[in-house]
C-alpha positions as CSV (number, residue, x, y, z in Angstrom):
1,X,11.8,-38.2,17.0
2,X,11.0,-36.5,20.3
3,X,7.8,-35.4,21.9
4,X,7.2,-33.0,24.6
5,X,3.9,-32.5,26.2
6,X,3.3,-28.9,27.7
7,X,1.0,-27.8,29.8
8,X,-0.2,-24.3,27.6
9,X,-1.0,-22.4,31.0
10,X,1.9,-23.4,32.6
11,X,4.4,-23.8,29.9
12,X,5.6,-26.9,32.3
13,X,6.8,-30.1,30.7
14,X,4.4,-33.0,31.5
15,X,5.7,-35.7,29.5
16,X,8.2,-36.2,26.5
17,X,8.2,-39.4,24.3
18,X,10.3,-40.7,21.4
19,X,9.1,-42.9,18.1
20,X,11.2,-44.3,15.1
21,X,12.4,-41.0,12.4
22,X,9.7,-39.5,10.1
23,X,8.8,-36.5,8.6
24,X,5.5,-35.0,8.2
25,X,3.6,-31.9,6.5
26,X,0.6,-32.1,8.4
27,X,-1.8,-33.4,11.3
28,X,-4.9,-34.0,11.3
29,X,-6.2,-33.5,14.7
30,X,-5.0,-34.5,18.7
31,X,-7.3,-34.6,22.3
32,X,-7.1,-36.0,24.9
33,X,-9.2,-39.1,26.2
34,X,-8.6,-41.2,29.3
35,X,-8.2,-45.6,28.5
36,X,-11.0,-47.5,29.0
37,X,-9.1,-50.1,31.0
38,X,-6.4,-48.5,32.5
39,X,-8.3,-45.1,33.3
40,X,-5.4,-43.4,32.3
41,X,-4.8,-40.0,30.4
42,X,-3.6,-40.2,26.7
43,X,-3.2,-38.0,23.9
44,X,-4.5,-39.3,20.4
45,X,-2.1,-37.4,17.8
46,X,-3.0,-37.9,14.3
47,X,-0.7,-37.0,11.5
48,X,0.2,-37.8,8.1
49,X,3.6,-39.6,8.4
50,X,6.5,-40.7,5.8
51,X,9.2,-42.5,7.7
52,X,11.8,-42.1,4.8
53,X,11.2,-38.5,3.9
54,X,11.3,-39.3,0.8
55,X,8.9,-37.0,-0.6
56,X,11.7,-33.9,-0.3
57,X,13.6,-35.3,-2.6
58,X,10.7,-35.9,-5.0
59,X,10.0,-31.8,-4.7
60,X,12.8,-30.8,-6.0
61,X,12.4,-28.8,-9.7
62,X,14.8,-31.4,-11.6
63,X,13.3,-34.1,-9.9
64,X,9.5,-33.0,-11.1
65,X,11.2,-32.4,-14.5
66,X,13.2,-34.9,-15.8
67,X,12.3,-37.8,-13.5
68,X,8.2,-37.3,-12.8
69,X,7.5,-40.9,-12.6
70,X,10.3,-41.5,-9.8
71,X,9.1,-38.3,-8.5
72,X,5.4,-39.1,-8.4
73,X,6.0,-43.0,-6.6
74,X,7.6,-40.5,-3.8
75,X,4.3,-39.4,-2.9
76,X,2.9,-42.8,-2.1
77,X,4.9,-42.7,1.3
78,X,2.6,-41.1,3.1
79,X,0.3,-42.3,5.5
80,X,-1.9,-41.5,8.0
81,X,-1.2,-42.6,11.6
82,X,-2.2,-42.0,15.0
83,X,0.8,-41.5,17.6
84,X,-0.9,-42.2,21.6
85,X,1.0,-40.8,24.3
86,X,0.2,-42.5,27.4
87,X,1.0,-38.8,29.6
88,X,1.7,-41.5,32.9
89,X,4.3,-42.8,30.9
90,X,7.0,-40.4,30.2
91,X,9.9,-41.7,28.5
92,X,8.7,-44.2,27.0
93,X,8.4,-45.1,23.0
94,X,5.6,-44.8,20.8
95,X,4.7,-46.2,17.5
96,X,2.5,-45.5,14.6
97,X,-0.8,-47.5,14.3
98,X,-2.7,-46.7,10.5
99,X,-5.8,-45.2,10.3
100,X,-6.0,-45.3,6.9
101,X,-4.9,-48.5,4.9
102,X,-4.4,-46.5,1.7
103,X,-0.5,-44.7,0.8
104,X,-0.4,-41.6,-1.1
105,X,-2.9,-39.4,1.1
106,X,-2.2,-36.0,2.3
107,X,-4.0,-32.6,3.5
108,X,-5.9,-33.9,6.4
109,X,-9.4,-31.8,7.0
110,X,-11.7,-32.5,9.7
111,X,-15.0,-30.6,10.6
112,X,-12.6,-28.0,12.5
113,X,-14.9,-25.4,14.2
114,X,-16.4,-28.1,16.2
115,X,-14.2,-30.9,16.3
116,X,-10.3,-29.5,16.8
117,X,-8.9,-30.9,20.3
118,X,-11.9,-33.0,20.3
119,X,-12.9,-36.7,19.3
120,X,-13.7,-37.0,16.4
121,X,-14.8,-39.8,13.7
122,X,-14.6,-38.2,10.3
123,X,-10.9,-37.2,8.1
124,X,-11.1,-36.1,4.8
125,X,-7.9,-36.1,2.0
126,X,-6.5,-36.2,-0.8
127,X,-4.9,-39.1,-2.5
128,X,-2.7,-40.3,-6.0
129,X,-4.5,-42.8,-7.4
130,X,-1.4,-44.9,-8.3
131,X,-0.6,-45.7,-4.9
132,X,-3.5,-48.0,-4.8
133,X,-2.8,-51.1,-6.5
134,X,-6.4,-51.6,-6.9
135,X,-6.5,-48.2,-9.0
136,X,-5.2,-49.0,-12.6
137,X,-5.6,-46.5,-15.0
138,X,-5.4,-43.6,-12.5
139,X,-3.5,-40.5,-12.0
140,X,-0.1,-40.0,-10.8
141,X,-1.3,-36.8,-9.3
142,X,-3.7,-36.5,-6.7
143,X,-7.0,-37.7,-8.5
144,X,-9.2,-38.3,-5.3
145,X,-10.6,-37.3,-2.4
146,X,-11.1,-39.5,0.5
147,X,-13.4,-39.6,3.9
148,X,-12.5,-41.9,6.3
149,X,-13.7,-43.1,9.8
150,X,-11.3,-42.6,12.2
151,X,-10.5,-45.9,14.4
152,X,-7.7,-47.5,16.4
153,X,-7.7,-50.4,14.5
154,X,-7.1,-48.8,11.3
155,X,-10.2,-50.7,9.9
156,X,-12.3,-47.7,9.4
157,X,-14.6,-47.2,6.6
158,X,-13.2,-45.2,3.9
159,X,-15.1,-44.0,0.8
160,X,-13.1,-42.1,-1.9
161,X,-14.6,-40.0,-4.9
162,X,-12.8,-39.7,-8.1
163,X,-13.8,-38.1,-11.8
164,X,-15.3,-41.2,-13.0
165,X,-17.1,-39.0,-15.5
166,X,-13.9,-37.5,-17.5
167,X,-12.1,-41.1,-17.3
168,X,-10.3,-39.9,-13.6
169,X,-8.8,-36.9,-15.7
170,X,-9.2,-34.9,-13.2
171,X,-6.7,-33.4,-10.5
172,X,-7.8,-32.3,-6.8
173,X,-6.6,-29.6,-4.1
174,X,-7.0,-29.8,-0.7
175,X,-10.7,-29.7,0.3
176,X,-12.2,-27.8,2.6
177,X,-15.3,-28.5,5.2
178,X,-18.2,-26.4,5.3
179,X,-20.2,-27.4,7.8
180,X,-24.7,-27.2,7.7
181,X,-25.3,-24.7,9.8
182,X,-28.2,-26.3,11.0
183,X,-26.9,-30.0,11.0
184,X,-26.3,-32.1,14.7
185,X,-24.3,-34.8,12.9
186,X,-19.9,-34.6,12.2
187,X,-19.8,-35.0,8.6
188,X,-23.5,-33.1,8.2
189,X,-21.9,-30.0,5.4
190,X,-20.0,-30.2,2.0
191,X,-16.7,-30.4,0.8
192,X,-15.6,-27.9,-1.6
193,X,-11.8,-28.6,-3.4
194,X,-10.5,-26.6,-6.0
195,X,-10.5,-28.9,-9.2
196,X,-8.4,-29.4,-12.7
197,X,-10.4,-31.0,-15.6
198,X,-6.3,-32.3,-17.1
199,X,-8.6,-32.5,-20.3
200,X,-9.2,-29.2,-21.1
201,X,-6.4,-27.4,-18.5
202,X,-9.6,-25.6,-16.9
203,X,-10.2,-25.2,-13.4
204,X,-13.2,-25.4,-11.6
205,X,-14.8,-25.7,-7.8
206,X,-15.9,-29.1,-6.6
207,X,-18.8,-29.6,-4.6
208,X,-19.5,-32.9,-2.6
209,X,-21.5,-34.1,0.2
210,X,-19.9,-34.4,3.0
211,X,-21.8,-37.4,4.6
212,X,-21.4,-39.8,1.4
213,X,-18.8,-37.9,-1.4
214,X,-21.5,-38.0,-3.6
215,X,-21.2,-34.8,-6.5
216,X,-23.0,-32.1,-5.5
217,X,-22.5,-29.7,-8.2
218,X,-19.3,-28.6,-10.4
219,X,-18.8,-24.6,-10.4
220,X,-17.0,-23.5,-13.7
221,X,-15.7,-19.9,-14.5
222,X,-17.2,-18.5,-17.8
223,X,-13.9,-18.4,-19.4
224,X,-11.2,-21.6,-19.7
225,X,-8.4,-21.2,-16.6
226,X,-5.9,-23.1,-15.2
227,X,-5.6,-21.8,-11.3
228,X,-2.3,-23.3,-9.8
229,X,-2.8,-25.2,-7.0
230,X,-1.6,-23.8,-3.4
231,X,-1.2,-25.2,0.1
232,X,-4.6,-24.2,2.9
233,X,-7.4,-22.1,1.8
234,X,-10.8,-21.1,4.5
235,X,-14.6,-20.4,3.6
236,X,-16.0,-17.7,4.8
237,X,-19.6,-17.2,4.9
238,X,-20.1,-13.8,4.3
């Protein structure tokens, strides 16, 4: 894989990199900071990476038909990484370190409006339960959400909600941050995901708190629906 670094006022190359092959659907945010010790300028690049790609094959329609459990072990490739490109250092390789120990996670969200470009502490995804082997009992699909504190280490806190209530019947969508308009703190708003009760095929909006993924409230249309799940959706406030 190859990385090029370009100034966006400019458009002049600055730097360009290489790492080992992967694919990838999504990142989850990328700023800049300068090294502690070496006083350098980096770039923290944070993505959700599967180095065998995998997770194409697994998306083909005879693939989720005839061979879902293959299909569904595909989507525990995925991991989330952080890529640091030392921008004194061009040409040279970078690696992968894990921010999150768990496989399985994907749509990335962070508290955007504030926090895009910037450092930040908080990522919040989805995950298939089956890629934990701590999980039994859980959901080929993904049947959790998870918030995790973003470190170099990899050894950040991470605290994951599922459906405990209906048995971990239920299926999740990619959430979305809404953050308290009045609140100081990263992870001060809710979480809303759209939400599939596997029980009863209805739909329904999930609410969580933010700060601990605590249940906030469950929004449920008046009539029984099944909405298919897409890729991306915004709030809007008004």
């Amino acid at each position: 894989v190859s990385w090029y670094v370009v100034d966006k006022y400019s458009a002049e190359m600055v730097a360009e990199f290489t790492s080992d092959l992967f694919m990838y659907y999504h990142w989850a945010n990328s700023y800049e900071y300068v090294n502690e010790t070496t006083g350098e300028l980096n770039i923290a690049v944070d993505i959700v990476i599967d180095v065998n790609g995998t997770v194409y094959d697994a998306l083909f329609i005879n693939q989720m038909v005839y061979n879902w459990t293959w299909a569904t072990q595909m989507f525990c490739t995925g991991n989330l990484s952080r890529f640091v490109l030392p921008v004194n250092q061009s040409g040279s390789k970078v690696s992968p370190i894990r921010i999150n120990p768990y496989n399985g996670v994907e749509m990335p969200v962070i508290n955007y409006e504030k926090y895009n470009t910037m450092e930040y502490q908080y990522v919040y995804q989805v995950a298939v339960g089956t890629c934990d082997v701590n999980a039994p009992n859980r959901s080929q699909f993904w049947d959790s959400l998870m918030k995790t504190t973003v470190s170099f280490d990899g050894n950040g806190e991470t605290i994951v909600w599922t459906d405990e209530m209906n048995n971990n019947n239920t299926y999740v969508n990619e959430p979305i941050f809404v953050a308290n308009p009045g609140g100081t703190k990263e992870d001060d708003g809710l979480l809303l995901a759209e939400a599939l009760d596997s029980t009863t095929n209805s739909s329904f909006l999930l609410v969580l708190d933010a700060t601990n993924m605590k249940e906030v409230a469950r929004i449920e249309p008046s009539v029984i629906q099944t909405i298919p799940f897409g890729f991306h959706g915004r709030y809007y406030a008004n």
